[in-house]
N, C-alpha and C positions, 0 to 999 in steps of 0.2 A: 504494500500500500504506500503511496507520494503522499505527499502532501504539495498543491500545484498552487501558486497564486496568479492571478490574469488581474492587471491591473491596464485601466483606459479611460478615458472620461465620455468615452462613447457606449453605452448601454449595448448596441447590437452588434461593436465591436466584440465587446468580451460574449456575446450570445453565441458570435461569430467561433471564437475561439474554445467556450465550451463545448461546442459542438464537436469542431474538429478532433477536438480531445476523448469525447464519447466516441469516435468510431476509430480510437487505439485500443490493444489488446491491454488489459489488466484493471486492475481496480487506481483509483485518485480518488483524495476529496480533494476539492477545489472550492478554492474562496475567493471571491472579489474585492478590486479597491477602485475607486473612480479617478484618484489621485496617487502621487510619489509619495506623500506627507501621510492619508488613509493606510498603504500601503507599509511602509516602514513599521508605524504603529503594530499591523499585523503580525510581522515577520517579529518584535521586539516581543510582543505576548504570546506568541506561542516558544518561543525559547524560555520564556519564564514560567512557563506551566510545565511543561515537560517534553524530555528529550524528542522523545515520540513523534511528536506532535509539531515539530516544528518544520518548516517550510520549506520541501525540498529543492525547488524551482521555482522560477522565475518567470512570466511570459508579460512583460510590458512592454506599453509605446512609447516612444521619446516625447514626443510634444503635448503635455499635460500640463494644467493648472497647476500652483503651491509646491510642485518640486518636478520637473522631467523626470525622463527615465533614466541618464545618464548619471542626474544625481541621488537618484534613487538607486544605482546600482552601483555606484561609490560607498554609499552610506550602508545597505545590504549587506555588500562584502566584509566590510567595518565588522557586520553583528554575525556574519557568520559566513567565513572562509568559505567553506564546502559548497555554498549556494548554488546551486547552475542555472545560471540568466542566458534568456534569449530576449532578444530586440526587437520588434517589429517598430518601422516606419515609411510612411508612403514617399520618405525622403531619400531620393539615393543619391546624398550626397558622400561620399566617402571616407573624409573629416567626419564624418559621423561614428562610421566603423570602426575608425582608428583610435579615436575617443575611447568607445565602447569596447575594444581590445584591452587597451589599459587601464580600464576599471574591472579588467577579469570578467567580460561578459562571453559567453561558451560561442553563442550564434547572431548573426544579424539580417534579417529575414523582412525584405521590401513589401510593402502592402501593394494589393490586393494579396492575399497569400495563397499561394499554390500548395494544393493540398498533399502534395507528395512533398515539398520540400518540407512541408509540416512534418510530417511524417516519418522525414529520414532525422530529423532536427530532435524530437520527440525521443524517438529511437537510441540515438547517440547520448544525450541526455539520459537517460532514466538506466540507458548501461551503465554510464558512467555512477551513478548515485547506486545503482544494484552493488557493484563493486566495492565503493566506499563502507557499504552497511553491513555488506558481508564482512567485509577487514576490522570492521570497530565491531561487531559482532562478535566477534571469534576474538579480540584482544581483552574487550568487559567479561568475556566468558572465562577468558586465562585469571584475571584479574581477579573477579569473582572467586573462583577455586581458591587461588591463593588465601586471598581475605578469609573466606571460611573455615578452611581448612586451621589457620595459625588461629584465628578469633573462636572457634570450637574447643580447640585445642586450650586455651590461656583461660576460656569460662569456665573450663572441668577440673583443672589442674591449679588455674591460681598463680603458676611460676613466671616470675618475673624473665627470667631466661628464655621464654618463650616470645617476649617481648622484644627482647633482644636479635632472636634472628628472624623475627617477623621484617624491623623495622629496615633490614638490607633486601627484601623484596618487594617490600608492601609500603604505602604510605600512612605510616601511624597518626598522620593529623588528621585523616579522616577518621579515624578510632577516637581522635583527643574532641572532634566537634560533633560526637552524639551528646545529647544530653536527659533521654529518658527513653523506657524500653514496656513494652508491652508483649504479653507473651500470651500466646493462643493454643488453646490445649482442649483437645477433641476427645470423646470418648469410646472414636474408634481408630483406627491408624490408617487417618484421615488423609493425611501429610503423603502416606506412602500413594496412595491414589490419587491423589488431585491432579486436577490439570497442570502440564507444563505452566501454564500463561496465568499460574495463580496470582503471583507478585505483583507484572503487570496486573492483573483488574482489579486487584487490590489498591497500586496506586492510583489507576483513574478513581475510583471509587471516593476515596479522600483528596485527591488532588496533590499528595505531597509528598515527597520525597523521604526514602528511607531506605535503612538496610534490611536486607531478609535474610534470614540463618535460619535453615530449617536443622532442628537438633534433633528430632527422632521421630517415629510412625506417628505420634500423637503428640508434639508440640513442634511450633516454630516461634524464633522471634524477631519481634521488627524494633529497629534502632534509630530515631528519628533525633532530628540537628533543632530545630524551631525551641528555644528558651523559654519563650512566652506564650505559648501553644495551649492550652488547657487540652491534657488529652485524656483526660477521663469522657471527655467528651467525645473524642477522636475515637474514643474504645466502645460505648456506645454507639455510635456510628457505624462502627467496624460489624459487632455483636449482629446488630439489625440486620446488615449486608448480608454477615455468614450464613443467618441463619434462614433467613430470606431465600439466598442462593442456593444456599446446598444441604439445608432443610435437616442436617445432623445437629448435634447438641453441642455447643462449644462453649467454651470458660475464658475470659482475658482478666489479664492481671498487668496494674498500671502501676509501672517503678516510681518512685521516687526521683526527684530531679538531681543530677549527676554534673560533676566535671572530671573530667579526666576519666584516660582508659585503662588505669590503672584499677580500680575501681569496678568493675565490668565482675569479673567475679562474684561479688559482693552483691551488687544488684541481681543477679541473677537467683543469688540463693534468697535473696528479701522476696523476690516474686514467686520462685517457690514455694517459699510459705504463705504468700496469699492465699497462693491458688489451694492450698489447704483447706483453704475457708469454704471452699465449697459443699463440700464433707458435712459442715455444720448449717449450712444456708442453700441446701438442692434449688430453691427457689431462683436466687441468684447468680448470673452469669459473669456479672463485672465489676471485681474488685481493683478497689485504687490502694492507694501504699496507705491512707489518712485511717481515720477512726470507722467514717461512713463504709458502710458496703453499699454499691449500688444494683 
């Protein structure tokens, strides 16, 4: 799946070019901007929601209200290297192209547009981005193992020495900017079956970034960075989704607010003893670190 933006101040311009785009092979969402200014904004919020979700391609025209395309595809590049711009303009002027070369735009495609050069322009493009996603795919996957593997490892054991040769492969300041942990624990070894793309719809779900450690058939936990988060709220949230979704019986238990991953340990066994509490409250599913059970 892309993510395609078509940005134009002409309404049947981009109608023009959704089209074109529906009779390529594969799935896009595709969103509009009528300006360069509209348009940036886009590209600036979907990087801040998630990785996912941000804007694979480019398909604007040069000559637009409150910012052209050239500086819109200046300012783009700016927010995100990777982007792949293509140009459309009914201007073939050349200086155009050359412009649009050195602000890193992939193609530059004269109006009216020929639907085969669409086509091959599209083509080239969406290889190029297939390629990128597979490469950062398979590095966050390396990375991931890593991370888990050492952060598993230092939760059950506690030894500082494991810190130690974690922090020559891994980066421990992502470990030092979690700052509270919620841990989800099912009463069948739920964990062992669930879908691949748990994590994922987990973060669309809440909107927020986190780690996931799945520690065994019936618990995982999530390591979230936000200070000022109320996630007992976040955990209710979560609760509803779970059980909404996949209709088994699930228990979450809300750490206490942390610094440092030194500490991780420690938290881990506070929230096993929450989740204790179960035992004596069948009733309820989501316990915080405080006095209250919710």
């Amino acid at each position: 799946m892309t993510n395609v933006l078509i940005v134009d101040d002409e309404k049947i311009e981009r109608e023009g070019l959704k089209y074109l785009l529906s009779r390529e092979e594969g799935e896009r969402n595709v969103f509009e901007a009528s300006n360069g200014k509209q348009a940036l904004q886009i590209i600036r919020q979907a990087l801040n929601v998630l990785r996912s979700e941000e804007i694979d391609f480019l398909l604007t025209d040069i000559k637009m209200p409150h910012m052209d395309g050239l500086e819109l595809s200046r300012r783009a590049k700016e927010e995100n290297p990777a982007l792949q711009i293509i140009i459309f303009s009914g201007y073939s002027d050349f200086t155009f192209a050359q412009e649009a070369i050195r602000y890193g735009v992939t193609e530059y495609i004269l109006k009216p547009v020929n639907p085969e050069d669409f086509h091959k322009v599209i083509q080239k493009a969406e290889k190029v981005i297939e390629q990128r996603k597979k490469k950062e795919s398979r590095e966050i996957k390396e990375k991931n193992f890593l991370q888990q593997y050492f952060l598993q490892n230092y939760l059950y054991s506690g030894k500082l020495e494991t810190l130690e040769k974690a922090k020559d492969m891994i980066d421990l300041d992502k470990w030092n900017g979690w700052h509270c942990g919620i841990l989800i624990e099912s009463d069948v070894a739920f964990f062992d079956t669930a879908e691949e793309n748990l994590e994922n719809e987990i973060q669309k779900e809440l909107r927020r970034v986190y780690f996931y450690l799945n520690l065994n058939a019936r618990q995982s936990l999530l390591l979230f960075q936000d200070v000022y988060c109320d996630y007992q709220l976040v955990a209710n949230h979560l609760y509803n989704y779970m059980k909404r979704k996949y209709r088994d019986s699930f228990y979450l238990a809300v750490s206490r607010k942390f610094e440092g991953c030194e500490c991780l340990p420690e938290i881990l066994e506070q929230l096993e003893q929450q989740m204790e509490e179960k035992f004596y409250h069948p009733e309820k599913h989501v316990f915080s670190n405080e006095d209250d059970v919710l």
